[in-house]
Each structure stands twice: as C-alpha cells, then as structure tokens.
C-alpha positions as a Python dict, from the first residue, in 0.01 Angstrom:
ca = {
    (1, 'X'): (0, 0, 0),
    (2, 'X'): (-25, 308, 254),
    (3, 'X'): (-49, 20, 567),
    (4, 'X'): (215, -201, 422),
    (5, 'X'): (474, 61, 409),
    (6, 'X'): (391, 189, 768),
    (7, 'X'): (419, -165, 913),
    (8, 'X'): (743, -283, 700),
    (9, 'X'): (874, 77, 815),
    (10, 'X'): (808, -55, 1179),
    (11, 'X'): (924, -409, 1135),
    (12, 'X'): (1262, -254, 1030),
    (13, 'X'): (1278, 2, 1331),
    (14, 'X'): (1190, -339, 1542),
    (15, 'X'): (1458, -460, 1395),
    (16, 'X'): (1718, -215, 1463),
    (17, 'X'): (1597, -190, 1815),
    (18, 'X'): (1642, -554, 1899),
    (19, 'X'): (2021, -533, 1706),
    (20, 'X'): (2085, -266, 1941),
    (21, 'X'): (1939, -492, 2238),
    (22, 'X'): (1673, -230, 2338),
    (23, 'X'): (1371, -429, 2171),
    (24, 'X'): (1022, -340, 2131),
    (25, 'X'): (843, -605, 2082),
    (26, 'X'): (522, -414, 2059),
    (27, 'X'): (610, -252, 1765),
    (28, 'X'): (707, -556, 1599),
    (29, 'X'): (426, -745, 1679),
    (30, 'X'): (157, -462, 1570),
    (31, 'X'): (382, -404, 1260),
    (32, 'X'): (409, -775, 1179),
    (33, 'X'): (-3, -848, 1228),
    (34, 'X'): (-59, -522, 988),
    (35, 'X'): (145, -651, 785),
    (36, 'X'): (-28, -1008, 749),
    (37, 'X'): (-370, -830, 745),
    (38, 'X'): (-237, -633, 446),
    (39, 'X'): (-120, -864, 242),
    (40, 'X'): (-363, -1136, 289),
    (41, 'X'): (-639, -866, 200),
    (42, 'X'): (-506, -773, -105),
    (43, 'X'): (-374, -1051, -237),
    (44, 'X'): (-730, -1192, -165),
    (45, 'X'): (-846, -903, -372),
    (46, 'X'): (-625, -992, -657),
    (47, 'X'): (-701, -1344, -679),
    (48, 'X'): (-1075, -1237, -652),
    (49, 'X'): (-1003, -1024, -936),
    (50, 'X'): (-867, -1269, -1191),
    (51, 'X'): (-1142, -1506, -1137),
    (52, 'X'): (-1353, -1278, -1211),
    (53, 'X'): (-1204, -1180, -1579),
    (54, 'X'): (-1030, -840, -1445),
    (55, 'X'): (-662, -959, -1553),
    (56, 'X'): (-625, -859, -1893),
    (57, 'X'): (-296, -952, -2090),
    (58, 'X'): (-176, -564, -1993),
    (59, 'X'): (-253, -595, -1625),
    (60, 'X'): (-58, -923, -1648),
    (61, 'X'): (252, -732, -1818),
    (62, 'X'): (240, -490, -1508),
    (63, 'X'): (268, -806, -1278),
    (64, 'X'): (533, -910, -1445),
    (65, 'X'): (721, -649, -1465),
    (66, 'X'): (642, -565, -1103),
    (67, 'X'): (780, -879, -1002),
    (68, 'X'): (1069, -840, -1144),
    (69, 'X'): (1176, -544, -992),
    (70, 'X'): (1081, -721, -666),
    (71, 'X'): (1316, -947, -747),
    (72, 'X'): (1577, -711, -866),
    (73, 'X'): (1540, -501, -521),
    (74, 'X'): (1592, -808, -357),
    (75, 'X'): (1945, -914, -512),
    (76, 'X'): (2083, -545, -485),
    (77, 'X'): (2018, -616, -50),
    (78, 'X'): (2230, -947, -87),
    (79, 'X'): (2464, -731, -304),
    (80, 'X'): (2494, -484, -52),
    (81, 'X'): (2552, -763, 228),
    (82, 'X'): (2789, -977, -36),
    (83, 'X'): (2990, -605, -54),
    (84, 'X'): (3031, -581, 260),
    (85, 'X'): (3184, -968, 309),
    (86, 'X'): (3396, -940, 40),
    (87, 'X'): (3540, -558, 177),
    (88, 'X'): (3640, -729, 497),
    (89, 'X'): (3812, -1062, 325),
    (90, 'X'): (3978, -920, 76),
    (91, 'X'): (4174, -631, 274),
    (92, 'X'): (4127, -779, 678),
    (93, 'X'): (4167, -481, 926),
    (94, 'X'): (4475, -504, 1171),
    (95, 'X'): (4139, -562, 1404),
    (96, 'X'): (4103, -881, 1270),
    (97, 'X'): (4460, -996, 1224),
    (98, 'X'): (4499, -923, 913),
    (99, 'X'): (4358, -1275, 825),
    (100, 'X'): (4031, -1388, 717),
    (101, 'X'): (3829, -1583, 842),
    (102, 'X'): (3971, -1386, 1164),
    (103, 'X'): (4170, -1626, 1424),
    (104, 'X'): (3958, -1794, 1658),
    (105, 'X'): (3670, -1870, 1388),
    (106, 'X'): (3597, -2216, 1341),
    (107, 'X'): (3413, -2199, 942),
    (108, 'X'): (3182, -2465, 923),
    (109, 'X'): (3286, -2756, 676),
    (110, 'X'): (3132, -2684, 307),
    (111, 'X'): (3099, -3057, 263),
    (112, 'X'): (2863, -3128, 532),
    (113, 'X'): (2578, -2936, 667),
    (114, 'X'): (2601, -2678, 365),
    (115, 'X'): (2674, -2898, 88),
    (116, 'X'): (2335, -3088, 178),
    (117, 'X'): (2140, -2785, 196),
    (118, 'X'): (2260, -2719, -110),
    (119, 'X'): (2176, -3021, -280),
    (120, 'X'): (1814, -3012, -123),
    (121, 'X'): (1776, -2628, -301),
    (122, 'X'): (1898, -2749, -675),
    (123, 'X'): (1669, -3063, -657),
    (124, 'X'): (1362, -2822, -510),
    (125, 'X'): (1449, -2543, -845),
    (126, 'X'): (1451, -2913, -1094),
    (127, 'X'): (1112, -3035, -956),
    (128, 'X'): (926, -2665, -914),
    (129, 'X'): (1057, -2694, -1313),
    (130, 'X'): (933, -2965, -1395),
    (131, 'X'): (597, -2911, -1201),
    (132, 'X'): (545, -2605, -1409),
    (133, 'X'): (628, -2758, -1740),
    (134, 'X'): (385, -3022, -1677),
    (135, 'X'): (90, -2757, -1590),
    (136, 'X'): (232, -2650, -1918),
    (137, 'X'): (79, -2952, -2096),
    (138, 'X'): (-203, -2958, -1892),
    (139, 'X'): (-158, -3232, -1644),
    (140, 'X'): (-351, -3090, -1355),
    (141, 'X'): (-353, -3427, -1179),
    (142, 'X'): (-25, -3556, -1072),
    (143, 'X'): (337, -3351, -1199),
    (144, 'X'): (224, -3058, -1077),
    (145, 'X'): (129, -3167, -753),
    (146, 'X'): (395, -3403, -697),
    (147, 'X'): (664, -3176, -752),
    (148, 'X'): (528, -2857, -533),
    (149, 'X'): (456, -3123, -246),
    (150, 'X'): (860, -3230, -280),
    (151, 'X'): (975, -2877, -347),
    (152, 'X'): (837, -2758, -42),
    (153, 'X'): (955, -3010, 174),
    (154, 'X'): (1272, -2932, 85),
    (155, 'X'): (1237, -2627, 138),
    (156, 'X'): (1111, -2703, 484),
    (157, 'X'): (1425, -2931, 552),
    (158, 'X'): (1648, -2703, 420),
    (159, 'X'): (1504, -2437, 708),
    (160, 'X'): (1547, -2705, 969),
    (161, 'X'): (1847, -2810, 884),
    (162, 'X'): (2013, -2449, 874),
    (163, 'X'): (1871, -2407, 1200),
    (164, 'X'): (2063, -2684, 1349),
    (165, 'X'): (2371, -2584, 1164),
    (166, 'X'): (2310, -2264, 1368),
    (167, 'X'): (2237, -2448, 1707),
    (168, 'X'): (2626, -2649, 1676),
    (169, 'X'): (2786, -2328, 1553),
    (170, 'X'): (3081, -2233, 1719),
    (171, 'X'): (3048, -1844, 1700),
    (172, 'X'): (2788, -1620, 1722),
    (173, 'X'): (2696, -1288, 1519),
    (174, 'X'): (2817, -1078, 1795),
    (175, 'X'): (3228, -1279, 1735),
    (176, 'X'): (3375, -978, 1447),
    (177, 'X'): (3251, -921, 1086),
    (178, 'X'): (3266, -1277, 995),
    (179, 'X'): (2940, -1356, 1233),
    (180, 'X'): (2787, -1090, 1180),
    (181, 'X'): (2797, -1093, 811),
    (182, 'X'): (2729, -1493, 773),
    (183, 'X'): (2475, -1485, 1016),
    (184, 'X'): (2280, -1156, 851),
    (185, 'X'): (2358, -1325, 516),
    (186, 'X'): (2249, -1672, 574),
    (187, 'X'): (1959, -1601, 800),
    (188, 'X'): (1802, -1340, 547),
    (189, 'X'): (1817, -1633, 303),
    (190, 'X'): (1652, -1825, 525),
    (191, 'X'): (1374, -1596, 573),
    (192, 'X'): (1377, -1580, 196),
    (193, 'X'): (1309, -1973, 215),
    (194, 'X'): (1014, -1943, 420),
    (195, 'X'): (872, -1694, 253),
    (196, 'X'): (920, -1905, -71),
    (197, 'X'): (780, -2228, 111),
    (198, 'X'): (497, -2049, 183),
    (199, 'X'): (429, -1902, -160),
    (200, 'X'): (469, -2214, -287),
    (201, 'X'): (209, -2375, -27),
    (202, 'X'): (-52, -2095, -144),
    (203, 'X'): (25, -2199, -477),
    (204, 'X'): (4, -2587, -398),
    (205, 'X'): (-373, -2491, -219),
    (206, 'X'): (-451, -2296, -536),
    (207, 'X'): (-353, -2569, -764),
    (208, 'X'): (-570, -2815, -560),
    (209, 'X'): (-898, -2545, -552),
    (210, 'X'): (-879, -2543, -956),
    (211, 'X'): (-790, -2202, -1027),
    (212, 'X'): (-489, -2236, -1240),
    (213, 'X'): (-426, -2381, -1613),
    (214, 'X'): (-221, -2373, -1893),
    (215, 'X'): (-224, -2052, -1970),
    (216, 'X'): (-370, -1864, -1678),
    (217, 'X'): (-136, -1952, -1384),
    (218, 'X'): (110, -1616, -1365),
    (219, 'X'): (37, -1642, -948),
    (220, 'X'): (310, -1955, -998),
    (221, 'X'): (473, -1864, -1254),
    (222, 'X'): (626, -1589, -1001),
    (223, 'X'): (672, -1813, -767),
    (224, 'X'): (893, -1998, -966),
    (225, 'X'): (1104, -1724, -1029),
    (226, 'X'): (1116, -1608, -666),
    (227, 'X'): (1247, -1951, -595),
    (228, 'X'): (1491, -1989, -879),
    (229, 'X'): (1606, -1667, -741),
    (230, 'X'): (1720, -1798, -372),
    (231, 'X'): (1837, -2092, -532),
    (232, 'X'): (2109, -1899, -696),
    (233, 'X'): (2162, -1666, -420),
    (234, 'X'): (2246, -2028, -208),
    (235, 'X'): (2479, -2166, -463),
    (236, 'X'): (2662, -1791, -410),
    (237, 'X'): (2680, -1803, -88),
    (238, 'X'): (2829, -2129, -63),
    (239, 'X'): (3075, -2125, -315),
    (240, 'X'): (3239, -1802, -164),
    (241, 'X'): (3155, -1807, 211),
    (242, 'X'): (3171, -2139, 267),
    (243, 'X'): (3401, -2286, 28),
    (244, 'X'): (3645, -2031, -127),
    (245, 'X'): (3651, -1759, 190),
    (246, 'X'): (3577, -1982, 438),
    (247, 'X'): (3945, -2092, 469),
    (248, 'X'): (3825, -2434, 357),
    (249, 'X'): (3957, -2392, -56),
    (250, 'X'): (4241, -2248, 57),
    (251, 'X'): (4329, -2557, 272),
    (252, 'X'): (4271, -2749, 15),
    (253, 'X'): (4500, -2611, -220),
    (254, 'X'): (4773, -2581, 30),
    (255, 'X'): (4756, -2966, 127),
    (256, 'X'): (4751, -3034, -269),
    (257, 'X'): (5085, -2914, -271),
    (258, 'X'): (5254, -2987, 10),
    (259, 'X'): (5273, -2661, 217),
    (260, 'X'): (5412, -2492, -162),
    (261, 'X'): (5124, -2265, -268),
    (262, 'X'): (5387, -2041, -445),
    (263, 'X'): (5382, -2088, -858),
    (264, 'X'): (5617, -1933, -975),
    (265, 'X'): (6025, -1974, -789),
    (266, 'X'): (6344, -1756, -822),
    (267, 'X'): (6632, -2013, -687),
    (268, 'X'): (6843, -1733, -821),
    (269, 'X'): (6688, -1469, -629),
    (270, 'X'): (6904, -1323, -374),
    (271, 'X'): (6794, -1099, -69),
    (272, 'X'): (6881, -717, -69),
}
C-alpha cells in the first residue's frame, strides 16, 4: 500500500506537470512501472491466498465492502467533474457569451459516433450479466466464456472508436470550459474502460485456468460491478453532454415547433 500511494501520488504530479506543459516524463514513467509492480504483486498475493483456503466468508465481506467504496470514490470524481459542467451551462460567463455550448463549438452529433458507443456499453453490461448468471449455474464451458470474450471486445471497440471520435473533433481541450471539461470527462471514462477491459481479460484468463465456480468467484463478481458502474456513468454522460447540453435537444425542440419554443403566450400583453 506504502508504494502504491507514492507512485499514484507521482502519476498525479505527472499529470499536473504535463497540463501545465512542463512534463516530466521521468516521473511518470517510474511512478507508472511502481505502480504495475505493485499491483501485480499483490494482487498475485491475493489470488495466491484464496487458493490456498485464506478467504474466509469475513475476509470476503471486507472485499466487498472495500470495493464498494472504490467504487463510491470513483463516482464522487465524475461528480466533481459533472459539477463543474453543469456550473458553466447552466449560468455561462459573459467569457463565454453567455451561451452554452460557447459560439464557435461544433458538439458532436449524439446520434452518431456516441450513440454507437453507447449501444456497444449496454450490450457489453447484458452479456457480462448473463456470463455471470451462467457461472451461477455452473456452466464453466461456454456462457461464461462467450460473453467475457464479447464484452471485452466491446469494450475494446468502444476505446477505438472514442479515439477516432477524438481524432475528427473539431476543438480541442485547450478551446474554453466546454473542451476542457468533455475532454477530462470523456477521456477519464475512457481510461475507466481500459482499466475495465483489462479486469475483465484477467478475469477471462482466470476463468480459463479453473480457479473460479459457483460460489467462489468474488474476483468477477467485482468486476462486474466496476463495469456496470462505467456503463452508467456513459449513459450520463451522453444524455446530458451530448444530447440535452450539447445544443443538440435543444435543436430539436426548437425545429419541433417551428422557431416557437415559448409555452405559454400573452397576446394581451402590452410593453411598459
């Protein structure tokens, strides 16, 4: 624990660095290789343990619960990031025009690039479902596999594709809030993605080796919640930065009625 807080400690100083374009990359690279040394050794350690017989129903509790606040520290940062989004759209600054998204942002279309991504992350959370359910009644052979092999394939296509969504972009993180708060929001989610793809790989090599069953599989268990977990966060983010404060639902609502947006009219009313 001692070396994994040093080098996360340094991977965020990296990070702050390179935001402010001074970068030190040795930092980040000795932080990030600590960092995989770490965590591979005692997760090894773990999984060594629990083989072994060490995992009693109380030491599994304390997983659980651990997890869970994981998880829990991980949606207050997108809250913090979602506060900060909805700050600047609600009330723009005279800065940015007073409008939102800010004049000379381009929002990318919700039904294109996004709206497939999205539909790749709700099919991954139905088949991780349904490959746990089936470890559930002890079909070791083919659900579970199948559906970790297509999960994580979508989540690698989901990665690519956001990636090229990024490449055709037409501002950057450094054009106002708006970049810089879709860009830190998306691409934290995206890291989030990896980071699930690869759990989910470590769980897909584990399946294979034999080491989980019906009742003794907690190690995916979590992983299934980490993933359900950036599912949801993705269906967020669309629906309000892409669709609803993304200009796009407001658009849409203003074509609906013909330019009239207003509900409620005073032909009576007369000017002071």
């Amino acid at each position: 624990p001692f070396f994994v807080a040093i080098s996360a400690n340094g991977m965020a100083v990296g990070l702050i660095l390179w935001l402010h374009r001074t970068p030190s990359f040795l930092l980040m690279g000795m932080s990030l290789v600590c960092m995989l040394l770490s965590t591979f050794s005692w997760w090894r350690d773990l999984i060594r343990e629990g083989d072994i017989g060490f995992h009693t129903r109380f030491v599994i509790k304390s997983f659980r619960d651990g997890v869970a606040l994981f998880i829990l520290s991980e949606v207050m940062f997108f809250f913090t990031f979602f506060w900060t989004f909805f700050h600047n759209a609600l009330s723009p600054s005279c800065e940015l025009g007073m409008r939102w998204p800010p004049p000379g942002i381009r929002t990318p279309n919700p039904s294109s690039t996004s709206l497939f991504e999205t539909g790749l992350l709700i099919s991954s959370g139905l088949f991780v479902t349904q490959a746990h359910k089936s470890m559930r009644l002890k079909d070791y052979d083919v659900g579970p596999f199948i559906g970790l092999v297509v999960t994580i394939v979508c989540g690698t296509v989901f990665f690519l594709v956001q990636l090229r969504e990024y490449y055709w972009n037409s501002y950057t993180i450094a054009d106002s809030v708006y970049g810089s708060v879709f860009y830190l929001l998306t691409g934290f989610h995206g890291m989030h993605v990896v980071v699930g793809t690869i759990w989910l790989m470590v769980s897909l090599v584990r399946l294979w080796r034999g080491e989980f069953s019906s009742q003794r599989h907690f190690g995916f268990e979590a992983c299934i919640w980490y993933w359900h977990f950036v599912d949801v966060v993705w269906v967020a983010l669309w629906c309000l930065v892409y669709v609803w404060f993304g200009g796009w639902l407001y658009m849409w609502w203003f074509k609906m009625w013909d330019g009239d947006v207003y509900t409620f009219k005073y032909p009576d009313a007369k000017p002071s």
